[in-house]
PyMOL Python script that loads the backbone (N, CA, C, O; Angstrom):
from pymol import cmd

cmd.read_pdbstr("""\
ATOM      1  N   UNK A   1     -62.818   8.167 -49.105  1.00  0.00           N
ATOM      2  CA  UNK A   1     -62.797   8.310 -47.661  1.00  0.00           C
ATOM      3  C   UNK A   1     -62.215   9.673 -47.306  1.00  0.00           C
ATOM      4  O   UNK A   1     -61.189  10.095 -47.840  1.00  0.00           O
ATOM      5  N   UNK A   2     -62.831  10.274 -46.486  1.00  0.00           N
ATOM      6  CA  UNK A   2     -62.413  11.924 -46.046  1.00  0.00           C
ATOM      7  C   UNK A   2     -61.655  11.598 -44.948  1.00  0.00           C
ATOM      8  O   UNK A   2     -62.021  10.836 -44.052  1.00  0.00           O
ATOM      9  N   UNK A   3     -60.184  12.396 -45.035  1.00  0.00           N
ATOM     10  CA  UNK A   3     -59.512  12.568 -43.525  1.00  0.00           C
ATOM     11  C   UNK A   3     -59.573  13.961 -43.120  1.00  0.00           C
ATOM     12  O   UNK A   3     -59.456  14.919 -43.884  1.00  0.00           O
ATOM     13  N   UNK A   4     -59.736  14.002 -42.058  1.00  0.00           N
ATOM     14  CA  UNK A   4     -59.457  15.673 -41.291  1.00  0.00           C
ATOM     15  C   UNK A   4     -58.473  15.985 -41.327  1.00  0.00           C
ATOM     16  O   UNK A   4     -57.557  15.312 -40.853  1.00  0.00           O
ATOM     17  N   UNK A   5     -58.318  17.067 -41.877  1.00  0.00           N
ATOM     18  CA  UNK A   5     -57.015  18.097 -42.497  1.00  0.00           C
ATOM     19  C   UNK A   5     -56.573  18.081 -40.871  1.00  0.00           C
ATOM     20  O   UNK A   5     -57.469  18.018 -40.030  1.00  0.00           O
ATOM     21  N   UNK A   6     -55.058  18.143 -40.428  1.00  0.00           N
ATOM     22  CA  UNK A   6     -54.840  18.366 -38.935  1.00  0.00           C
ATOM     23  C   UNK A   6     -54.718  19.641 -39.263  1.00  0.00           C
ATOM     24  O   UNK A   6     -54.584  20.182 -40.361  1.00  0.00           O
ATOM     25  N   UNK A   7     -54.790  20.123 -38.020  1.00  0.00           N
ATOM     26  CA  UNK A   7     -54.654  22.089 -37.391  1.00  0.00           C
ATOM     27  C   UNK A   7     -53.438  21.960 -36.618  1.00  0.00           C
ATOM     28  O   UNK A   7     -52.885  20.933 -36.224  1.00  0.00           O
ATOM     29  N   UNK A   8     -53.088  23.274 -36.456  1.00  0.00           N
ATOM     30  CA  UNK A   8     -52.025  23.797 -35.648  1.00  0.00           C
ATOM     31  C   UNK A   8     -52.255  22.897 -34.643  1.00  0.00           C
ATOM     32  O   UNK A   8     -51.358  22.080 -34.436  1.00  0.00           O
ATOM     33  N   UNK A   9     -53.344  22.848 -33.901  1.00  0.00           N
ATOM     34  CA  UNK A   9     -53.476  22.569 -32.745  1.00  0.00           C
ATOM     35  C   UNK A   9     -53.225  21.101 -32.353  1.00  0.00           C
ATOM     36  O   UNK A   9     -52.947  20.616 -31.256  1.00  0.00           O
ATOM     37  N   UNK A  10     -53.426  20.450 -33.729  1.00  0.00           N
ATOM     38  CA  UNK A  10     -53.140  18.912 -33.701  1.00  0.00           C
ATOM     39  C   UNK A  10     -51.678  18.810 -33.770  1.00  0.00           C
ATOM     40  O   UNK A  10     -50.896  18.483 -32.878  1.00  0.00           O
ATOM     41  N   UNK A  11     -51.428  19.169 -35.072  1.00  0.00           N
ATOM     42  CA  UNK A  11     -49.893  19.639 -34.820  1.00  0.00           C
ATOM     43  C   UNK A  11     -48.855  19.154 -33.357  1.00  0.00           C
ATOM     44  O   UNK A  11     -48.092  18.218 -33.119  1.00  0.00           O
ATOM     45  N   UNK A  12     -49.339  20.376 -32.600  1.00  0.00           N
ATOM     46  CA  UNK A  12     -48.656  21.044 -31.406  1.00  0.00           C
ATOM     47  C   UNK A  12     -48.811  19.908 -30.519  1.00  0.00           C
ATOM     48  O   UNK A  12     -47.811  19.616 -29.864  1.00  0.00           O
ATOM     49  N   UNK A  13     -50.194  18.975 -30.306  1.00  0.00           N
ATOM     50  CA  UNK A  13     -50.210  17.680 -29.851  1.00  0.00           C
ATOM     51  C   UNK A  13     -49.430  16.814 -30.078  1.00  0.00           C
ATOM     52  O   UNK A  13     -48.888  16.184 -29.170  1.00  0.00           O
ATOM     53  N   UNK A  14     -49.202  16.594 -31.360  1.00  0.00           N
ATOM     54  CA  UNK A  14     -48.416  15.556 -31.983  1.00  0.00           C
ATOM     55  C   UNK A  14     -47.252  15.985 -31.746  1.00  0.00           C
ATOM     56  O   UNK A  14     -46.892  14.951 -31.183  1.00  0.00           O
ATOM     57  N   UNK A  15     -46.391  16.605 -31.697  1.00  0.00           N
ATOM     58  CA  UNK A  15     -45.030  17.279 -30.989  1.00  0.00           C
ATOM     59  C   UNK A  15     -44.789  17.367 -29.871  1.00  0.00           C
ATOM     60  O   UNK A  15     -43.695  17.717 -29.428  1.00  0.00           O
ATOM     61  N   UNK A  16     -45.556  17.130 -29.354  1.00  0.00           N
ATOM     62  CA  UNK A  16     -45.975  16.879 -27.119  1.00  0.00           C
ATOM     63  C   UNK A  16     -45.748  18.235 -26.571  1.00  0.00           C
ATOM     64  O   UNK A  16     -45.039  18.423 -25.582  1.00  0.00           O
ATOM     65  N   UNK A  17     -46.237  19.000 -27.093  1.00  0.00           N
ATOM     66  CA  UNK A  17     -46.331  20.691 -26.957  1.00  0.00           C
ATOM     67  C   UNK A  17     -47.960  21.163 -26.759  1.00  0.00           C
ATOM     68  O   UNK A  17     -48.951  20.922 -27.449  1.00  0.00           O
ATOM     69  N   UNK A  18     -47.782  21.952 -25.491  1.00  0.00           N
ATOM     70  CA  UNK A  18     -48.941  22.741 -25.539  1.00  0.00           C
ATOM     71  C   UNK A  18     -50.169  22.944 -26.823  1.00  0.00           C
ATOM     72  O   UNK A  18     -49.675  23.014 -27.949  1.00  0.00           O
ATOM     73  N   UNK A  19     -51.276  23.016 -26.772  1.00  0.00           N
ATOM     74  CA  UNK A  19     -51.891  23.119 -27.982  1.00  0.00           C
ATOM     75  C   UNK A  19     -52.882  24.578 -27.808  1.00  0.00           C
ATOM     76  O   UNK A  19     -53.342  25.112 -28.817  1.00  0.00           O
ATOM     77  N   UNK A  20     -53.014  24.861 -27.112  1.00  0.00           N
ATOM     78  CA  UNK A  20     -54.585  25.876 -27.304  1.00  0.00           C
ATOM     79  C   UNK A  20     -53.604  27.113 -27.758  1.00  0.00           C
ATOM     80  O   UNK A  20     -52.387  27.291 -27.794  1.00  0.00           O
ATOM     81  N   UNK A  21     -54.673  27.804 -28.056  1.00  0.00           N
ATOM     82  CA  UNK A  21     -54.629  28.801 -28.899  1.00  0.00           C
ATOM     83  C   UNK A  21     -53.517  29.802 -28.245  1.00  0.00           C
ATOM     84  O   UNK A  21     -52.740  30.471 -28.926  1.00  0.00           O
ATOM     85  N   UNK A  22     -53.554  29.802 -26.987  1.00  0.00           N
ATOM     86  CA  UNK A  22     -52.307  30.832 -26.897  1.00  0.00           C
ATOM     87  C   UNK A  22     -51.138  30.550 -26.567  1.00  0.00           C
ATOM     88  O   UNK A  22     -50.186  31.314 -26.726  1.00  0.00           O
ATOM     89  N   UNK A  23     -51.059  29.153 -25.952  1.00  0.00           N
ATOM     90  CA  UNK A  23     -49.570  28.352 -26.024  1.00  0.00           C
ATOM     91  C   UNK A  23     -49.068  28.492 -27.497  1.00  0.00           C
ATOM     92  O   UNK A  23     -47.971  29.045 -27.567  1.00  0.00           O
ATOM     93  N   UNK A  24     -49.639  28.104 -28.740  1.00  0.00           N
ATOM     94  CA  UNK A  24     -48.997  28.194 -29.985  1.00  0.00           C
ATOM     95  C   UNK A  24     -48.731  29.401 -30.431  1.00  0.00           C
ATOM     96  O   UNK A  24     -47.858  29.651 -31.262  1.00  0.00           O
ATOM     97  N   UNK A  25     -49.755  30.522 -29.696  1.00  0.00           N
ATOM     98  CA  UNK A  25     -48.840  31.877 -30.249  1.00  0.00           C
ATOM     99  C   UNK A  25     -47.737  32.099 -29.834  1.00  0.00           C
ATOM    100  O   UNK A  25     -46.768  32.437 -30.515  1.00  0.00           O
ATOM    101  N   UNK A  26     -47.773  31.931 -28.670  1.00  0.00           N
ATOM    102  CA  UNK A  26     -46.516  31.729 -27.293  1.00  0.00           C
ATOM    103  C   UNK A  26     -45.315  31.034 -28.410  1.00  0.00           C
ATOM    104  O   UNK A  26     -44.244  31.535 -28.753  1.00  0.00           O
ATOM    105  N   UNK A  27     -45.785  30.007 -28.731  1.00  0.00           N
ATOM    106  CA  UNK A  27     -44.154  29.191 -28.749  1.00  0.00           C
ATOM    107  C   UNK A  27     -43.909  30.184 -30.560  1.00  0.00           C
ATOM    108  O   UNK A  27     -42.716  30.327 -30.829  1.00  0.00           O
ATOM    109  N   UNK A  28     -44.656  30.633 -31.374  1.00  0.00           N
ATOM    110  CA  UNK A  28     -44.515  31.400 -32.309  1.00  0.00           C
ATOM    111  C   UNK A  28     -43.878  32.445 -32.044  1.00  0.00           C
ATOM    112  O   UNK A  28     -42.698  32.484 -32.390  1.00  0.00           O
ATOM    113  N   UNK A  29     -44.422  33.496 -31.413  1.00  0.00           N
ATOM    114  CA  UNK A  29     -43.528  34.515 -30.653  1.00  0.00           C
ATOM    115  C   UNK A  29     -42.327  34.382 -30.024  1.00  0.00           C
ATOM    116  O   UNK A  29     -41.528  35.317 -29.963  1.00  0.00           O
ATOM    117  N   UNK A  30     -42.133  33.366 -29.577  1.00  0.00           N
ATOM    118  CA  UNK A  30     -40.612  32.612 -29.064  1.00  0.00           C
ATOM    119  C   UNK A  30     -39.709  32.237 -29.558  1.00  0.00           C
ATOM    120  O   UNK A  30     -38.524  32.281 -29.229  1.00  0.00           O
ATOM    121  N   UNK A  31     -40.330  31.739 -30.599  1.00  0.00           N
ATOM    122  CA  UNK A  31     -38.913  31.002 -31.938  1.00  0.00           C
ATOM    123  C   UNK A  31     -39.278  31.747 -33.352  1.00  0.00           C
ATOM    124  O   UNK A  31     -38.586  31.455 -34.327  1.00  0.00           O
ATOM    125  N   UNK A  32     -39.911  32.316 -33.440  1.00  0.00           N
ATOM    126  CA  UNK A  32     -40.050  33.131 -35.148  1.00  0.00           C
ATOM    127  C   UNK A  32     -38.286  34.021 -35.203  1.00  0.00           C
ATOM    128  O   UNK A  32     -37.549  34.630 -34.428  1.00  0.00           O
ATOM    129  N   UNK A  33     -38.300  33.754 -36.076  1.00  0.00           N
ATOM    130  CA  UNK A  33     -37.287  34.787 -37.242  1.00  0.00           C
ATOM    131  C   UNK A  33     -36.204  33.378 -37.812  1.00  0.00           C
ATOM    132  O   UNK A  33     -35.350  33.674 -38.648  1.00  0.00           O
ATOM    133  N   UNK A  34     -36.247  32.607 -37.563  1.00  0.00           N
ATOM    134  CA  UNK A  34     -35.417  31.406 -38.327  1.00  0.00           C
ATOM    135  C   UNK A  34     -34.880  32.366 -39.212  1.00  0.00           C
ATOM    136  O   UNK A  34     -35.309  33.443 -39.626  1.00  0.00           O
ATOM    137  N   UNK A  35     -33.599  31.580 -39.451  1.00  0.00           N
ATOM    138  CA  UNK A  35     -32.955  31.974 -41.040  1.00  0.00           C
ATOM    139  C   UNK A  35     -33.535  31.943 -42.066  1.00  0.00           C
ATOM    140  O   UNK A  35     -34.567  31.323 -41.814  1.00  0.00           O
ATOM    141  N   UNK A  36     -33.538  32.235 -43.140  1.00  0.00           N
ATOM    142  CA  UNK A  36     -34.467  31.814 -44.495  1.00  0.00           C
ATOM    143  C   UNK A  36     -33.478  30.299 -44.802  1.00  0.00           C
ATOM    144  O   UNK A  36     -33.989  29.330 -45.364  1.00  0.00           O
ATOM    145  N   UNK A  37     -32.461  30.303 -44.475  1.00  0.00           N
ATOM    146  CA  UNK A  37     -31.834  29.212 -44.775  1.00  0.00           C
ATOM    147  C   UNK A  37     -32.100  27.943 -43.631  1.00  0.00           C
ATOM    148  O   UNK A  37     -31.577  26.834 -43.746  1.00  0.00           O
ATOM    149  N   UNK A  38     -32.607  28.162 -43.012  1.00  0.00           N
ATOM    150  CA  UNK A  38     -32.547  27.284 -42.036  1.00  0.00           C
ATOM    151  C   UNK A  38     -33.884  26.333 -41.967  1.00  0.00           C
ATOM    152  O   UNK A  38     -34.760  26.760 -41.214  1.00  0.00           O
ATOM    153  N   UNK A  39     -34.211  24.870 -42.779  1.00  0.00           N
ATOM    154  CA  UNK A  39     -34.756  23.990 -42.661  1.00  0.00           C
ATOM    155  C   UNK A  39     -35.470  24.125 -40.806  1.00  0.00           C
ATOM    156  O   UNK A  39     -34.875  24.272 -39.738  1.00  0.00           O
ATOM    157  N   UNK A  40     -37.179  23.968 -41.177  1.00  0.00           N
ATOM    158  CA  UNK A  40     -37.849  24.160 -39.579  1.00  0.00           C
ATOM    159  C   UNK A  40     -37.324  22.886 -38.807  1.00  0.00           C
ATOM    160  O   UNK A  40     -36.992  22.952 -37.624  1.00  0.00           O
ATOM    161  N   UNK A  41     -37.282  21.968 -39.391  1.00  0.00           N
ATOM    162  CA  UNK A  41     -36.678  20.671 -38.616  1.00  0.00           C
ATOM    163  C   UNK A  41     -35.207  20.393 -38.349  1.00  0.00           C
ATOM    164  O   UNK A  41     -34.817  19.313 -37.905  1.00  0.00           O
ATOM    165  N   UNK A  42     -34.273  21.590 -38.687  1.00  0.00           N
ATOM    166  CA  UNK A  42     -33.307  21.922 -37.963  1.00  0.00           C
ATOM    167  C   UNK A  42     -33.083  22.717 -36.935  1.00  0.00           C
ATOM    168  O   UNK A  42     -32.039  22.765 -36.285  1.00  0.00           O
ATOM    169  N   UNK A  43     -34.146  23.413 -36.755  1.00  0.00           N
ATOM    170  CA  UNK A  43     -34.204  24.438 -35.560  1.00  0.00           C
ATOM    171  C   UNK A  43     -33.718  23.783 -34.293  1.00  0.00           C
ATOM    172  O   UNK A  43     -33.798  22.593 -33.989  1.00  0.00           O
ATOM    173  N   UNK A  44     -33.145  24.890 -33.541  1.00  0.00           N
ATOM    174  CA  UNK A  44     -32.666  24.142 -32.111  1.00  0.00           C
ATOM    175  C   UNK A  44     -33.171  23.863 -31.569  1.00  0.00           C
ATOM    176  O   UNK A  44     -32.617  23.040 -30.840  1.00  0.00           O
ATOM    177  N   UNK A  45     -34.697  24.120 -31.218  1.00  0.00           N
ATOM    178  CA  UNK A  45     -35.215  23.733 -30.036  1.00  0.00           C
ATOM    179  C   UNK A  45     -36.350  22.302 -30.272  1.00  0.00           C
ATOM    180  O   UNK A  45     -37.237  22.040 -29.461  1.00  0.00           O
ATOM    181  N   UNK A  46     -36.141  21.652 -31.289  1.00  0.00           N
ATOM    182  CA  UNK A  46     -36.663  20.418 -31.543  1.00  0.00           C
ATOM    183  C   UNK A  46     -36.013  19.479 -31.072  1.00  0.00           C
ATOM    184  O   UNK A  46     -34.828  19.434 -31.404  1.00  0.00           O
ATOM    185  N   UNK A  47     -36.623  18.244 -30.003  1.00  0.00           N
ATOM    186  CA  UNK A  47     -35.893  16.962 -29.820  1.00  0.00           C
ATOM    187  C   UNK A  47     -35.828  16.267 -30.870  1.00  0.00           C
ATOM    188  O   UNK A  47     -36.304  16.635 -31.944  1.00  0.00           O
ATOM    189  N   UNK A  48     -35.114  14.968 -30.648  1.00  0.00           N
ATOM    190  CA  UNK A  48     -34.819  14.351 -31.826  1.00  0.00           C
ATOM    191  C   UNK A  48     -36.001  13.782 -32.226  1.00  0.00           C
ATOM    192  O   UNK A  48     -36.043  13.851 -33.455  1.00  0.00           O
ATOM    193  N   UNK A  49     -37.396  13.029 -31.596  1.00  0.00           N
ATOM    194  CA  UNK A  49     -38.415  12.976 -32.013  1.00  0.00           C
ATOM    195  C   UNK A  49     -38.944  13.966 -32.859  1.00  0.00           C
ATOM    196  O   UNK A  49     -39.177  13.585 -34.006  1.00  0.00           O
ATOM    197  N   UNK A  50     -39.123  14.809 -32.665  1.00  0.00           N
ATOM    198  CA  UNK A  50     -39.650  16.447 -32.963  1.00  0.00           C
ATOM    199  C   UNK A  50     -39.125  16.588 -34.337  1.00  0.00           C
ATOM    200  O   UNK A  50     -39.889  17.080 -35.168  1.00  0.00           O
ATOM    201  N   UNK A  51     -37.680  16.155 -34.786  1.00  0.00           N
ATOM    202  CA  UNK A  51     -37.426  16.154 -35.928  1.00  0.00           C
ATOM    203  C   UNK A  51     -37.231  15.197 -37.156  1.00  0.00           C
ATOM    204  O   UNK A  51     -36.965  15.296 -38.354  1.00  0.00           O
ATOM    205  N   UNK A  52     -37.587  13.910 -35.940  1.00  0.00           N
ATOM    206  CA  UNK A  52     -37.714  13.081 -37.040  1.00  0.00           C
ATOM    207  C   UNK A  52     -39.612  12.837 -37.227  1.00  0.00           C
ATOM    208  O   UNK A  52     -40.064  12.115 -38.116  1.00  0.00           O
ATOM    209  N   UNK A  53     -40.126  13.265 -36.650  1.00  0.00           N
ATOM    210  CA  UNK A  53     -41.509  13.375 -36.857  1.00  0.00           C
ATOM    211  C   UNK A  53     -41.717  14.811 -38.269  1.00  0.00           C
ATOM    212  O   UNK A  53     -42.234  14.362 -39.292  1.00  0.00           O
ATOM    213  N   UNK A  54     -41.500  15.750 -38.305  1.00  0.00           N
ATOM    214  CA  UNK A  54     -41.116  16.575 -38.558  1.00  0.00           C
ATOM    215  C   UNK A  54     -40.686  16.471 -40.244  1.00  0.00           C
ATOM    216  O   UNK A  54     -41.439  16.649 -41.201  1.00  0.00           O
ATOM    217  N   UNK A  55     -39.246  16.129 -40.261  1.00  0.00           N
ATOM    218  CA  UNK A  55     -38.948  15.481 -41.260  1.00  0.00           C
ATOM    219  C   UNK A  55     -39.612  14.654 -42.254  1.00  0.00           C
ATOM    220  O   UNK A  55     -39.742  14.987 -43.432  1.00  0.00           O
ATOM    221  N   UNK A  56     -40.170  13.192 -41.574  1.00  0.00           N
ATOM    222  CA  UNK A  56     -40.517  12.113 -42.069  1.00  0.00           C
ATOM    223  C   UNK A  56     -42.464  12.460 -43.075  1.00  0.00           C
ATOM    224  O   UNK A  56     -42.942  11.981 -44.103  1.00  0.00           O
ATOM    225  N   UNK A  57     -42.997  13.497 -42.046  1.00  0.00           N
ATOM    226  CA  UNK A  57     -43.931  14.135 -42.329  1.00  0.00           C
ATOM    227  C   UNK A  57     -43.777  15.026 -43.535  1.00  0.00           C
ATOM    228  O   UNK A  57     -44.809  15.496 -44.013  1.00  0.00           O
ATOM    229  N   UNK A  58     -42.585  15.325 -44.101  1.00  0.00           N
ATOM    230  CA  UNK A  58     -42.789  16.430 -44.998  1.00  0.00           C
ATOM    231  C   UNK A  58     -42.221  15.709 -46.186  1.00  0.00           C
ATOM    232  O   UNK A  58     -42.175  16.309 -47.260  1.00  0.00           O
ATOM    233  N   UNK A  59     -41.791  14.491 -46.091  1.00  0.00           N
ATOM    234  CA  UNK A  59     -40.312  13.800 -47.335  1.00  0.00           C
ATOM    235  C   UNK A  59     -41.730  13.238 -47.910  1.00  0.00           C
ATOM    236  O   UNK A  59     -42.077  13.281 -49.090  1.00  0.00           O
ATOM    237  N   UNK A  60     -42.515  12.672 -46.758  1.00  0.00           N
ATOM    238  CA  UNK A  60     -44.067  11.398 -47.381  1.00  0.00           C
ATOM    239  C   UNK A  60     -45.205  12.513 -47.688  1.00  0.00           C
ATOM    240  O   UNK A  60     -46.356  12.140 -47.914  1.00  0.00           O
ATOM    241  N   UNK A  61     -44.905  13.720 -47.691  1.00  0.00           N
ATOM    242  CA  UNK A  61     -46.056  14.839 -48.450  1.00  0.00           C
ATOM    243  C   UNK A  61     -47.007  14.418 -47.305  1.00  0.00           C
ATOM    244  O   UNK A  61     -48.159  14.759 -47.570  1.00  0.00           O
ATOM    245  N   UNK A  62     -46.904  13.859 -46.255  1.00  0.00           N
ATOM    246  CA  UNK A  62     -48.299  13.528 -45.587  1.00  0.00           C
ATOM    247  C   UNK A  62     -49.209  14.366 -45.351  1.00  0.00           C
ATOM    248  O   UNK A  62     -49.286  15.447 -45.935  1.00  0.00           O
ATOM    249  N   UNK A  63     -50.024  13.962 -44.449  1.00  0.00           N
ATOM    250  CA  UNK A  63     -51.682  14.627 -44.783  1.00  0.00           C
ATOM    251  C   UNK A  63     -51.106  16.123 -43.425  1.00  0.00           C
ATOM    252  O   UNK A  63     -51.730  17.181 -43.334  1.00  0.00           O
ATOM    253  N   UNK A  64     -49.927  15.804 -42.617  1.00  0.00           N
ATOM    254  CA  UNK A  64     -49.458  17.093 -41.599  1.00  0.00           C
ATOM    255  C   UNK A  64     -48.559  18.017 -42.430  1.00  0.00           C
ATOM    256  O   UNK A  64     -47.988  19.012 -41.984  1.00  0.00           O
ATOM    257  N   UNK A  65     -48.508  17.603 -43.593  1.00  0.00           N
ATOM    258  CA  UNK A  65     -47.466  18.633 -43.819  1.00  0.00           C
ATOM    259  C   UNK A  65     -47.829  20.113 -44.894  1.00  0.00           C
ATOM    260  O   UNK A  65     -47.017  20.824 -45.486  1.00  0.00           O
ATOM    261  N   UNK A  66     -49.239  20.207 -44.859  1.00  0.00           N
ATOM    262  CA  UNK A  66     -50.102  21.668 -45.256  1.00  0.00           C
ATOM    263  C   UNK A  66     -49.642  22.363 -43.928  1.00  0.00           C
ATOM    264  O   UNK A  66     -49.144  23.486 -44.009  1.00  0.00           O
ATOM    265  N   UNK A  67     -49.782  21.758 -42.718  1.00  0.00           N
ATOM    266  CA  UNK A  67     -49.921  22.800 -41.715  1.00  0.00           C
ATOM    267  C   UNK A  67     -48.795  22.709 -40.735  1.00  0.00           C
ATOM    268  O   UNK A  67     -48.715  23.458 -39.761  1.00  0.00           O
ATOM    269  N   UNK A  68     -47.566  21.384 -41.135  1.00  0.00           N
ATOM    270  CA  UNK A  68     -46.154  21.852 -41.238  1.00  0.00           C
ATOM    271  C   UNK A  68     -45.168  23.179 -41.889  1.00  0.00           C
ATOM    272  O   UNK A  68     -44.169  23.784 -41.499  1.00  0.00           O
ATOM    273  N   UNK A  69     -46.064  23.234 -43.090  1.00  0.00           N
ATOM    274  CA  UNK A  69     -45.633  24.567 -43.871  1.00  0.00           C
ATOM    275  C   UNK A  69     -46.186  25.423 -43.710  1.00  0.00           C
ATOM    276  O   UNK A  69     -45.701  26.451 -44.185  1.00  0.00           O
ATOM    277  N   UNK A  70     -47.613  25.550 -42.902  1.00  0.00           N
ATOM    278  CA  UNK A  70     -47.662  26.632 -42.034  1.00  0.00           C
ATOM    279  C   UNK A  70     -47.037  27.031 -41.182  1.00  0.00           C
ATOM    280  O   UNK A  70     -46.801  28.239 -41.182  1.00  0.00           O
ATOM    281  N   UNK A  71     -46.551  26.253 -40.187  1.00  0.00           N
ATOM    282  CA  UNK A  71     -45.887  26.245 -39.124  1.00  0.00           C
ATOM    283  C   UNK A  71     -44.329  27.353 -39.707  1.00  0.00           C
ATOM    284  O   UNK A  71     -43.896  28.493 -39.541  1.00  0.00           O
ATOM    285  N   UNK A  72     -44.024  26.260 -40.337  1.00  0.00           N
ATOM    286  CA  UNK A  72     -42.820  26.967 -41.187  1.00  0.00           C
ATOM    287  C   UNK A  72     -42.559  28.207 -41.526  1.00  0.00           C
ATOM    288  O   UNK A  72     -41.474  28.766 -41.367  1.00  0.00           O
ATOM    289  N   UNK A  73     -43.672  28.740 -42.068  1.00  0.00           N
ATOM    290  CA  UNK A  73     -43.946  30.097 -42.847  1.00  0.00           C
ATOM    291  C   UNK A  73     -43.883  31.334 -41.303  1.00  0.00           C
ATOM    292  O   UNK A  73     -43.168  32.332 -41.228  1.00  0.00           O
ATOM    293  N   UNK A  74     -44.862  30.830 -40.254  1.00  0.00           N
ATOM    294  CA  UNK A  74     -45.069  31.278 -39.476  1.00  0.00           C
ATOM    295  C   UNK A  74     -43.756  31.417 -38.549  1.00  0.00           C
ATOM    296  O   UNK A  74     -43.864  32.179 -37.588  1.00  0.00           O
ATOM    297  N   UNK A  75     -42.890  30.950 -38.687  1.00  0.00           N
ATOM    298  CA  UNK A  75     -41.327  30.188 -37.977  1.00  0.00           C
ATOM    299  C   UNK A  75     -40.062  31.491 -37.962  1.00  0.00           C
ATOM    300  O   UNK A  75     -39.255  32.078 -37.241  1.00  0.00           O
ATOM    301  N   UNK A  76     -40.837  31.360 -39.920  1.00  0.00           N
ATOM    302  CA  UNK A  76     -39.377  32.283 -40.708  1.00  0.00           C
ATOM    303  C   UNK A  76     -40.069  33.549 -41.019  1.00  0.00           C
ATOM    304  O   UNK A  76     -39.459  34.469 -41.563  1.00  0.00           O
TER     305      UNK A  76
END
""", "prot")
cmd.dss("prot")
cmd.show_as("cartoon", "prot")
cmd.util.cbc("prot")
cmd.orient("prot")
């Protein structure tokens, strides 16, 4: 059975955040330079949903967390 890889854009849905293409550059440009030390699901500006979605998505390898570690990469 094939699942659809999610995108940024699903992502940004699933986080109850803006999704099109220039809201996510937006919120990229806004919060990029994280610490190298600093876990993305500790960042400040995540609610507690946000990080336990976040979290729970990356511990279960789930099918969001290719483009969680995009997110990430893109973050720091």
């Amino acid at each position: 059975m094939f699942v659809k890889q999610p995108t940024m854009a699903d992502l940004f849905t699933q986080l109850g955040l803006e999704s099109s293409d220039e809201a996510i550059e937006s919120f990229i440009e806004q919060h990029k330079g994280l610490n190298e030390t600093t876990y993305l699901h500790r960042a400040p500006y995540w609610n507690d949903a946000q990080v336990a979605f976040l979290k729970e998505a990356l511990i279960e390898d789930a099918a969001w967390a290719e483009v969680i570690d995009e997110l990430n990469a893109r973050l720091h």
